[in-house]
N, CA, C and O atoms as a Maestro MAE file, in Angstrom:
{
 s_m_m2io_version
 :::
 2.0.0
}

f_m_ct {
 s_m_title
 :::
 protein
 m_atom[200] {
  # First column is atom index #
  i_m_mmod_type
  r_m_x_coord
  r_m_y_coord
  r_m_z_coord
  i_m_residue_number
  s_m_chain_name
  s_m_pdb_residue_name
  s_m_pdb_atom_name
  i_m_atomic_number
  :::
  1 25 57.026 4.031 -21.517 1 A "UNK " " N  " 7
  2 3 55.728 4.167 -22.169 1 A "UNK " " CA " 6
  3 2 55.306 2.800 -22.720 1 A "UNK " " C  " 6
  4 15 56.088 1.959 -23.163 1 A "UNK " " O  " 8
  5 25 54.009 2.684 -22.640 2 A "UNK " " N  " 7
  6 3 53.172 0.927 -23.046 2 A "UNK " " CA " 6
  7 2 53.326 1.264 -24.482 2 A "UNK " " C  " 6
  8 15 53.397 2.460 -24.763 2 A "UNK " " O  " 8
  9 25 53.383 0.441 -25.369 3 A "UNK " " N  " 7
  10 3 53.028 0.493 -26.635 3 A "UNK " " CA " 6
  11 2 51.537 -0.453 -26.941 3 A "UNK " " C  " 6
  12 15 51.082 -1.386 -26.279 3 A "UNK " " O  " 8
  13 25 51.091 0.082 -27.990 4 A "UNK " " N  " 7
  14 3 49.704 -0.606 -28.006 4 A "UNK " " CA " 6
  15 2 49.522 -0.674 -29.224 4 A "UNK " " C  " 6
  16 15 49.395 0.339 -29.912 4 A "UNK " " O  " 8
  17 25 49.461 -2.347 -29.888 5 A "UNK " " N  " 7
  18 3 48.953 -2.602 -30.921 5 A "UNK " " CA " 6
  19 2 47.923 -2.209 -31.459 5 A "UNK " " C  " 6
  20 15 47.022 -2.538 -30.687 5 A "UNK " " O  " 8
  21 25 47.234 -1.393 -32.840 6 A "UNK " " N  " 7
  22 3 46.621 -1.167 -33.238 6 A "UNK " " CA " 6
  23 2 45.541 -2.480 -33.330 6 A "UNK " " C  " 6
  24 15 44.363 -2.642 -33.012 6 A "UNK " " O  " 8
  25 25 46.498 -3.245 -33.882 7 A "UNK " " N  " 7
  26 3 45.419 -4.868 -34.383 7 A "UNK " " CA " 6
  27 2 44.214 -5.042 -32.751 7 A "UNK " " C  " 6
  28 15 43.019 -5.286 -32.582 7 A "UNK " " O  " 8
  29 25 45.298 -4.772 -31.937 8 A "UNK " " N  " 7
  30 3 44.668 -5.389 -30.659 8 A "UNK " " CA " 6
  31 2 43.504 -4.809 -30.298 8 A "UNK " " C  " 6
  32 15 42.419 -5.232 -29.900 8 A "UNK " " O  " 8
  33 25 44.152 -3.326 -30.614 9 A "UNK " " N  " 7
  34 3 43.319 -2.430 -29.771 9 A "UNK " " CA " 6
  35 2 41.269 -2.535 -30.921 9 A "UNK " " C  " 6
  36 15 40.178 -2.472 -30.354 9 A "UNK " " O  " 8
  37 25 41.467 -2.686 -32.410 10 A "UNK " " N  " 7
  38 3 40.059 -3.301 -33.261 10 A "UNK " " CA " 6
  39 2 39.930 -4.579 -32.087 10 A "UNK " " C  " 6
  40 15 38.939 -4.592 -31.356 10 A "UNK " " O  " 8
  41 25 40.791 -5.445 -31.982 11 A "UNK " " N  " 7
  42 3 39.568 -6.558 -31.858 11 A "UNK " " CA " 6
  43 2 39.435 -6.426 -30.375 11 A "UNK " " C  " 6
  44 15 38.448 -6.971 -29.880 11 A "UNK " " O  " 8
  45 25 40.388 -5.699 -29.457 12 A "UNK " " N  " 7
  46 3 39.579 -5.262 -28.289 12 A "UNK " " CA " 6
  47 2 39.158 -4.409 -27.743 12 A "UNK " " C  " 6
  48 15 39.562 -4.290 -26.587 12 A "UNK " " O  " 8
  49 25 38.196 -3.426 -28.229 13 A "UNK " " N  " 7
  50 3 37.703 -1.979 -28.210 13 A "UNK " " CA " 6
  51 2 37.715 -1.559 -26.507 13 A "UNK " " C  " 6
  52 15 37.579 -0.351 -26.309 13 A "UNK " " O  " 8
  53 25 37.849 -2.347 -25.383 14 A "UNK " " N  " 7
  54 3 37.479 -2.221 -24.480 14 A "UNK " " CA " 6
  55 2 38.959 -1.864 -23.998 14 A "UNK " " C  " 6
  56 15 38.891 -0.943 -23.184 14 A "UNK " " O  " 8
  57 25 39.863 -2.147 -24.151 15 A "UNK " " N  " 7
  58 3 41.063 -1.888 -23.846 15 A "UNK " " CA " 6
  59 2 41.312 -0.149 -24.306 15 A "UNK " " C  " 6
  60 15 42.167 0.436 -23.641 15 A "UNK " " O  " 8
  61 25 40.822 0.402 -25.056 16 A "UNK " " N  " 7
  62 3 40.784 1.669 -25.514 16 A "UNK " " CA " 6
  63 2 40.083 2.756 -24.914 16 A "UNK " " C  " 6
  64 15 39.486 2.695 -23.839 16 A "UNK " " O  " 8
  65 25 40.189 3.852 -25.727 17 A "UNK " " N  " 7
  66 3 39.072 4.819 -24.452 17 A "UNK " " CA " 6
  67 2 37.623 4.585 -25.433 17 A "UNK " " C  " 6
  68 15 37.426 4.483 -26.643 17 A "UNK " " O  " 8
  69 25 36.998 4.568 -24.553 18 A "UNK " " N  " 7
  70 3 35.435 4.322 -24.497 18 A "UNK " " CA " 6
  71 2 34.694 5.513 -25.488 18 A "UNK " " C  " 6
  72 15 34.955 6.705 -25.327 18 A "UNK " " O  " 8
  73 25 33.935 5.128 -26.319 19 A "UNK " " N  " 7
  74 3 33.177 6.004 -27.622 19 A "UNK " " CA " 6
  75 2 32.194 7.161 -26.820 19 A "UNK " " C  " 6
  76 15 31.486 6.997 -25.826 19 A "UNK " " O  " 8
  77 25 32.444 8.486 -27.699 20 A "UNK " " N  " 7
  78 3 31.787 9.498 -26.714 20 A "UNK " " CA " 6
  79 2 30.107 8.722 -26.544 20 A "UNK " " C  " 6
  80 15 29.552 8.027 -27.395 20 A "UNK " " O  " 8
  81 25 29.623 9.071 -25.309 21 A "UNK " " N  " 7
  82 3 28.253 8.977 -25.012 21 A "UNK " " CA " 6
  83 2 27.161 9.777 -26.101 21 A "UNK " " C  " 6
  84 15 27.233 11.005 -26.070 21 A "UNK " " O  " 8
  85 25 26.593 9.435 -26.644 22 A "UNK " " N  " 7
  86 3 25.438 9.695 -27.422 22 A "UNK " " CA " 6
  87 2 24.752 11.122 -26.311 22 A "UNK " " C  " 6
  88 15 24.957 11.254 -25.105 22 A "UNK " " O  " 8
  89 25 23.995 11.952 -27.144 23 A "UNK " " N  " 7
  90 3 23.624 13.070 -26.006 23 A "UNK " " CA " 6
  91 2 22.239 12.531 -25.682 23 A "UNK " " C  " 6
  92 15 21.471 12.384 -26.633 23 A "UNK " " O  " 8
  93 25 21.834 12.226 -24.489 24 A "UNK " " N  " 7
  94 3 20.303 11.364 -24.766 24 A "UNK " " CA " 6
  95 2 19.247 12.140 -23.959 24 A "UNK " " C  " 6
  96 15 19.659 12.951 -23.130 24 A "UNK " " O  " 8
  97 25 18.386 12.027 -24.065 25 A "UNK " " N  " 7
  98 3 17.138 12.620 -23.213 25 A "UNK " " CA " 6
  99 2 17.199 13.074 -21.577 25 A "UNK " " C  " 6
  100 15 17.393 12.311 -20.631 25 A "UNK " " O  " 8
  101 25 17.026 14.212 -21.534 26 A "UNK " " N  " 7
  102 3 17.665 14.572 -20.306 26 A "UNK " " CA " 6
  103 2 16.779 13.950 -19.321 26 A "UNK " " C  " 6
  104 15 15.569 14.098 -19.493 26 A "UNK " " O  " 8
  105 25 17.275 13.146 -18.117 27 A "UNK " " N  " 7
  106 3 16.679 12.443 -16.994 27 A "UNK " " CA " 6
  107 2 15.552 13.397 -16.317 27 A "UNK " " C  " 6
  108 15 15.691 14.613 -16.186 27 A "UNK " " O  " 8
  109 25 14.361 12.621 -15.891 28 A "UNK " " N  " 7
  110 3 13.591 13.546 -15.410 28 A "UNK " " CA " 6
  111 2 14.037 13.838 -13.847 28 A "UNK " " C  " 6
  112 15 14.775 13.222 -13.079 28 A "UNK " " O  " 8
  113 25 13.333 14.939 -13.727 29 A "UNK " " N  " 7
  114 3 14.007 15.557 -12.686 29 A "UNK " " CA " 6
  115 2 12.937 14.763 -11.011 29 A "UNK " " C  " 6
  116 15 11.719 14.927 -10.943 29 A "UNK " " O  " 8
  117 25 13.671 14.044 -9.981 30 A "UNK " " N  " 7
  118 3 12.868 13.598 -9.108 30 A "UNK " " CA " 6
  119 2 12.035 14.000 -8.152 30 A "UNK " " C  " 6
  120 15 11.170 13.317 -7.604 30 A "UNK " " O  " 8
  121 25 12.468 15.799 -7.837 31 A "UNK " " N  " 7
  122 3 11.538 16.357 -7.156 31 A "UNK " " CA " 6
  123 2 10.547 16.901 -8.064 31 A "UNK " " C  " 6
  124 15 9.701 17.553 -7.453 31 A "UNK " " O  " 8
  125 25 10.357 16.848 -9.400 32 A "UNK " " N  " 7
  126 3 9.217 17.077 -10.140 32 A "UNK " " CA " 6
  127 2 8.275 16.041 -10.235 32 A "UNK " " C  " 6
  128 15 7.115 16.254 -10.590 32 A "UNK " " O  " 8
  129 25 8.708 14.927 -9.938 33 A "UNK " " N  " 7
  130 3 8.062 13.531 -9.936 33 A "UNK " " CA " 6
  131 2 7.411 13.657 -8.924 33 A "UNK " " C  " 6
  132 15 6.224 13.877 -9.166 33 A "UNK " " O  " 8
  133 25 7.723 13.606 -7.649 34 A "UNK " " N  " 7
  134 3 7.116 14.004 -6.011 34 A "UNK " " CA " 6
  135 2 5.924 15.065 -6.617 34 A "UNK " " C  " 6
  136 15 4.860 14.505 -6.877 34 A "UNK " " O  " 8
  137 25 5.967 16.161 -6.806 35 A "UNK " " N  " 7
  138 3 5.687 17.584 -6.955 35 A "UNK " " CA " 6
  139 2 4.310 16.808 -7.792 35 A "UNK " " C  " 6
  140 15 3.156 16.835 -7.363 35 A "UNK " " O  " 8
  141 25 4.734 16.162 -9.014 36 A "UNK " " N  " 7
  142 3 3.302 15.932 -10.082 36 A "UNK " " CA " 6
  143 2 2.442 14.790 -9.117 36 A "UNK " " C  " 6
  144 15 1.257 14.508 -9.290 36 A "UNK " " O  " 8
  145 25 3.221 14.283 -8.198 37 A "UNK " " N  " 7
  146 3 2.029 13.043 -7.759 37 A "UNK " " CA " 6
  147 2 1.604 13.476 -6.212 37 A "UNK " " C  " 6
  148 15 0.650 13.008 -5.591 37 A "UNK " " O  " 8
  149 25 2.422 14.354 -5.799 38 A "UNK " " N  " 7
  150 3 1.554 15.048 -4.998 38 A "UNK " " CA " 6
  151 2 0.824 15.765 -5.530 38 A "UNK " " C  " 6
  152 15 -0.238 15.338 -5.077 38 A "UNK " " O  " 8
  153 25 0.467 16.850 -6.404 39 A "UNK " " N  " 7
  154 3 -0.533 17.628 -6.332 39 A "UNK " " CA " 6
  155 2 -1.886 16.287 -7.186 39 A "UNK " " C  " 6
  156 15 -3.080 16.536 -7.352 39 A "UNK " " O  " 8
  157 25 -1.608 15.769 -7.335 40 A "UNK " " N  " 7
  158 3 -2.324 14.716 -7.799 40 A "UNK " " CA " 6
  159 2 -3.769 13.646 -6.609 40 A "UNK " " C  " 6
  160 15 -3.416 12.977 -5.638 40 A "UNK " " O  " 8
  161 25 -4.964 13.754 -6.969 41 A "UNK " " N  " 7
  162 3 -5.876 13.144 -6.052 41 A "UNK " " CA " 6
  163 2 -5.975 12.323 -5.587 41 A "UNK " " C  " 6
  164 15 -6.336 12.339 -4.410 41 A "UNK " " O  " 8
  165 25 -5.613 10.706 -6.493 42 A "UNK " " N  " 7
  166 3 -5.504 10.044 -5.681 42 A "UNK " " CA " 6
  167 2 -4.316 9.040 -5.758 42 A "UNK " " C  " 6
  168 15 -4.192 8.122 -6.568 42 A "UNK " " O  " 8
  169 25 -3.426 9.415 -4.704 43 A "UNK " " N  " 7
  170 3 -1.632 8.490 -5.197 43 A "UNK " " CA " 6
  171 2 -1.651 7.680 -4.135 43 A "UNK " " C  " 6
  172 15 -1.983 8.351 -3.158 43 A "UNK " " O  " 8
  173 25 -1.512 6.873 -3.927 44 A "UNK " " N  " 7
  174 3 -1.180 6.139 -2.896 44 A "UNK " " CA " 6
  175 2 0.393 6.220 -2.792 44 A "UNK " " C  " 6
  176 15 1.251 6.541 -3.613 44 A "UNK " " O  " 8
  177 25 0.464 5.720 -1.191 45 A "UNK " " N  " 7
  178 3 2.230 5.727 -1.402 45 A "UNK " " CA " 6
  179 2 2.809 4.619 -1.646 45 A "UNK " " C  " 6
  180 15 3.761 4.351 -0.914 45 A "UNK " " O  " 8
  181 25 2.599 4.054 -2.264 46 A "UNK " " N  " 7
  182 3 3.328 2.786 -3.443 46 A "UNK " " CA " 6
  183 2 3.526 3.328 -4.249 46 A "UNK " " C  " 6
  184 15 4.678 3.151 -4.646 46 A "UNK " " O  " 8
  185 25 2.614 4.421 -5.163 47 A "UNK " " N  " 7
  186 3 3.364 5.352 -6.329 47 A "UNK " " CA " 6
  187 2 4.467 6.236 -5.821 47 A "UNK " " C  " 6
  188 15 5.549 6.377 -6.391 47 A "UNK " " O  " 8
  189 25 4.053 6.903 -4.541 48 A "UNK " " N  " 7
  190 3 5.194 7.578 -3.850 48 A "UNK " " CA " 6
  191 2 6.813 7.013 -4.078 48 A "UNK " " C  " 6
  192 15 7.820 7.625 -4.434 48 A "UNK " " O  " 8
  193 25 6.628 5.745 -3.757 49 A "UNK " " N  " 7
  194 3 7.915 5.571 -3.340 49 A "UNK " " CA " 6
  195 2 8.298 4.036 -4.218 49 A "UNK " " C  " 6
  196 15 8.879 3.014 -3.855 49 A "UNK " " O  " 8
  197 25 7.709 4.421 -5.428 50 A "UNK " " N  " 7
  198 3 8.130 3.711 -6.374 50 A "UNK " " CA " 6
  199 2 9.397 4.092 -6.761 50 A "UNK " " C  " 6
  200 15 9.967 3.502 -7.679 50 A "UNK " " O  " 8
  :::
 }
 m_bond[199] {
  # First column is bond index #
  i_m_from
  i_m_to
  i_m_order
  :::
  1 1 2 1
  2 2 3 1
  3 3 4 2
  4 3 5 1
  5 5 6 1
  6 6 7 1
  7 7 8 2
  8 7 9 1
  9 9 10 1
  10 10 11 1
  11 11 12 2
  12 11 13 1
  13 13 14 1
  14 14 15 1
  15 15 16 2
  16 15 17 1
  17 17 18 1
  18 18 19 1
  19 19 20 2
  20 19 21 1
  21 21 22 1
  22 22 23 1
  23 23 24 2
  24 23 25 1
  25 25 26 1
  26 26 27 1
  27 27 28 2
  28 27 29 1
  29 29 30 1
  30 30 31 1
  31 31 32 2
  32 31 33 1
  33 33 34 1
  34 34 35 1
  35 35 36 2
  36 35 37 1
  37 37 38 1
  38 38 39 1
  39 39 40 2
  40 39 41 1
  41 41 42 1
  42 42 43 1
  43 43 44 2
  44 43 45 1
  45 45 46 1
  46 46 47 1
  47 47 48 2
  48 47 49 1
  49 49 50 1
  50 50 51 1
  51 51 52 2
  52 51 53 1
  53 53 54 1
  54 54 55 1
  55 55 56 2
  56 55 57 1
  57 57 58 1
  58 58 59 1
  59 59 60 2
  60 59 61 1
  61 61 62 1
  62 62 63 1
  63 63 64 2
  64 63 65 1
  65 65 66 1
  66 66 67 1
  67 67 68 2
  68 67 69 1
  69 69 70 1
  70 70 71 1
  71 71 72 2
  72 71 73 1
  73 73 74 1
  74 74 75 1
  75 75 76 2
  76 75 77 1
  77 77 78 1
  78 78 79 1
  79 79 80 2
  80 79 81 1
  81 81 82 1
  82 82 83 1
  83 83 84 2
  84 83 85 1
  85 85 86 1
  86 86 87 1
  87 87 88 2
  88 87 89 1
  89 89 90 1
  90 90 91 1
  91 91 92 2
  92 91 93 1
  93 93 94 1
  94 94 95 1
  95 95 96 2
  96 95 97 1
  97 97 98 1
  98 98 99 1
  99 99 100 2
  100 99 101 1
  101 101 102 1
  102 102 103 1
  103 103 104 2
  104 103 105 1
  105 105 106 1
  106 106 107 1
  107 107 108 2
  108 107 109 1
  109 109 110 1
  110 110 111 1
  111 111 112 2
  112 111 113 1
  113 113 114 1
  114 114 115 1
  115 115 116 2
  116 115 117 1
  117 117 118 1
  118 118 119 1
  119 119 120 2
  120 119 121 1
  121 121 122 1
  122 122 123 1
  123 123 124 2
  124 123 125 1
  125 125 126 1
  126 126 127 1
  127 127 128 2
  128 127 129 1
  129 129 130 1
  130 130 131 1
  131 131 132 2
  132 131 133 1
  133 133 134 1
  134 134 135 1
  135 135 136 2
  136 135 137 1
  137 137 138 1
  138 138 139 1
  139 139 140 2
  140 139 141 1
  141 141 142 1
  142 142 143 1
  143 143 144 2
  144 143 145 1
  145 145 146 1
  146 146 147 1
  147 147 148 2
  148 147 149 1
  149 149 150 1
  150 150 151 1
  151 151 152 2
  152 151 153 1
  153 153 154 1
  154 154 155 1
  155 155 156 2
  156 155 157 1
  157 157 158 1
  158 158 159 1
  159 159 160 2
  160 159 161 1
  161 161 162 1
  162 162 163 1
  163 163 164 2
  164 163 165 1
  165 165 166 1
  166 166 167 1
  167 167 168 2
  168 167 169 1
  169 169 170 1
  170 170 171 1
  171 171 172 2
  172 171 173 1
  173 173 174 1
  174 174 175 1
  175 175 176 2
  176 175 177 1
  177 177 178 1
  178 178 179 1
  179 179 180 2
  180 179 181 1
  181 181 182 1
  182 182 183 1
  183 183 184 2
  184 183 185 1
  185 185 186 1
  186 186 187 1
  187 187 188 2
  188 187 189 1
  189 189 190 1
  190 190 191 1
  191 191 192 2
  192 191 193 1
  193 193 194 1
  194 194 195 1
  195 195 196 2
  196 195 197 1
  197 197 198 1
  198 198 199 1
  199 199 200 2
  :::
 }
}
């Protein structure tokens, strides 16, 4: 088994396990993106396929 300095592990947080993820804004969804700019009048497909 590794042993692992405490001291080390403060000044190198990256060596440790990684801080839970924050819960953040759920990603929009991409076939709703398609869906809003298609029913939409006038899109060109540069917005399409932005």
């Amino acid at each position: 088994m590794i042993e692992i300095d405490a001291g080390a592990m403060r000044a190198r947080p990256w060596l440790g396990v990684a801080p839970p993820v924050m819960e953040s804004a759920p990603r929009p969804d991409p076939a709703a993106r398609w869906l809003d700019l298609l029913r939409a009048d006038d899109v060109s497909l540069d917005e399409l396929f932005a």
